[in-house]
C-alpha positions in Angstrom: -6.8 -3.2 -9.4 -4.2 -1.2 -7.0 -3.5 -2.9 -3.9 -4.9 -0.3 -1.6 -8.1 -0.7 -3.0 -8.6 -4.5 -1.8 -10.6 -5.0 0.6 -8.8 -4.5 4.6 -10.6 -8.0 5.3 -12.6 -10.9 3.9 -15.8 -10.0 6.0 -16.0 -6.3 5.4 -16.5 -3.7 2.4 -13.9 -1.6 3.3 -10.7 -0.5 1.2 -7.4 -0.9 2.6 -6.9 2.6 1.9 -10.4 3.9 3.8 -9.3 1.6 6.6 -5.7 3.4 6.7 -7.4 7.0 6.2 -10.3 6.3 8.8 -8.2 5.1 11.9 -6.4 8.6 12.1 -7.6 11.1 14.2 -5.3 14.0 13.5 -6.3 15.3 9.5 -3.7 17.9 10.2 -0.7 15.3 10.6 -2.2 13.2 7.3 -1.8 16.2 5.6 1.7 17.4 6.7 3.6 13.3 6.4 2.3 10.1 6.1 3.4 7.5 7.9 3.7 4.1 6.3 3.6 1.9 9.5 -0.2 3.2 10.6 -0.4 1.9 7.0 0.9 -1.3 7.6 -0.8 -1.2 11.4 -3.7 -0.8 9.8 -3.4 -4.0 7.6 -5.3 -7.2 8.7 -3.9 -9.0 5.7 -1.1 -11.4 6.7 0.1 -11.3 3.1 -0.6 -7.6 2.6 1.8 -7.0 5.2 4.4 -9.1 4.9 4.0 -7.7 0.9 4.2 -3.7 1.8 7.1 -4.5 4.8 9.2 -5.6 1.8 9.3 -2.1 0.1 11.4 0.3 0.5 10.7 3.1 2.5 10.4 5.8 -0.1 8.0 3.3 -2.1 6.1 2.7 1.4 5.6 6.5 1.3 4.6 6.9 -2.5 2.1 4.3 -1.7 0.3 5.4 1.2 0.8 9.4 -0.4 -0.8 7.7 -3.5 -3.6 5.6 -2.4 -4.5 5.8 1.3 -4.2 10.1 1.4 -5.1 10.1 -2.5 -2.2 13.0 -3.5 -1.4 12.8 -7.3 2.0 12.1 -8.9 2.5 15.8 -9.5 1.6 16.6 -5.1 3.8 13.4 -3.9 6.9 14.8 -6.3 6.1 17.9 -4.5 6.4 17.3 -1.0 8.6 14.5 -1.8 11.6 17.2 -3.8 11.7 14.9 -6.5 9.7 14.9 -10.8 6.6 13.2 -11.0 8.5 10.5 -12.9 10.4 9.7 -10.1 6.8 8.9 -8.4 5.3 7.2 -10.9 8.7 5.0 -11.5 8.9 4.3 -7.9 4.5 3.6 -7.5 5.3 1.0 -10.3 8.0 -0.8 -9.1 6.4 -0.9 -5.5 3.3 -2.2 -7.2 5.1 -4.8 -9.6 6.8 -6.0 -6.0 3.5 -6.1 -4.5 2.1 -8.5 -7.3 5.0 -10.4 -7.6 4.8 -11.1 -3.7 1.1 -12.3 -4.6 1.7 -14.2 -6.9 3.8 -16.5 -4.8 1.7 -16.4 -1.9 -1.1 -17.8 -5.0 1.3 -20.2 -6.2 2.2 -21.6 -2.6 -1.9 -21.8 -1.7 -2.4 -23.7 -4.9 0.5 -26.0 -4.0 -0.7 -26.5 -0.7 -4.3 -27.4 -2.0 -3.5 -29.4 -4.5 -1.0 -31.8 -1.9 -4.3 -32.2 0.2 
């Protein structure tokens, strides 16, 4: 499951990435850049965030091109001057940083748990 498509919060039904896409106003300026930090703005996940701040910035970018404004490899590589593969080798290693980040964040929680 991609990141972006978790829920924004525990209480509600909504993606991360609807969240991101519904709280701008201006279509024109999603279209024309996105900008990562209304992405992370937009986060209410404390562990989300502190997750996607440790990217880089072109993999913040591939990210929110990829799964909050829904552009495909070939659009991102596009508008980006680089191959698809470039994308798609930057989206995974963004998203193996992102698991790897939860995975900790599991590990510590179960830690933490179990000490109680």
């Amino acid at each position: 499951m991609a990141i972006l498509d978790m829920p924004a919060h525990e209480d509600h039904d909504e993606t991360i990435g609807e969240r991101y896409v519904s709280r701008n106003d201006d279509e024109i300026w999603l279209i024309l850049r996105p900008d990562p930090q209304k992405m992370l703005d937009s986060l209410s996940n404390e562990t989300i965030c502190k997750a996607f701040s440790g990217l880089t910035q072109n993999q913040k970018i591939i990210l929110t091109f990829s799964y909050a404004m829904g552009y495909l490899d070939k659009e991102i590589a596009e508008k980006m001057s680089v191959t698809p593969q470039a994308v798609s080798k930057a989206r995974n290693a963004a998203l193996s940083n992102l698991r790897r980040h939860f995975d900790c964040a599991n590990l510590q929680l179960r830690k933490r748990r179990e000490a109680k």
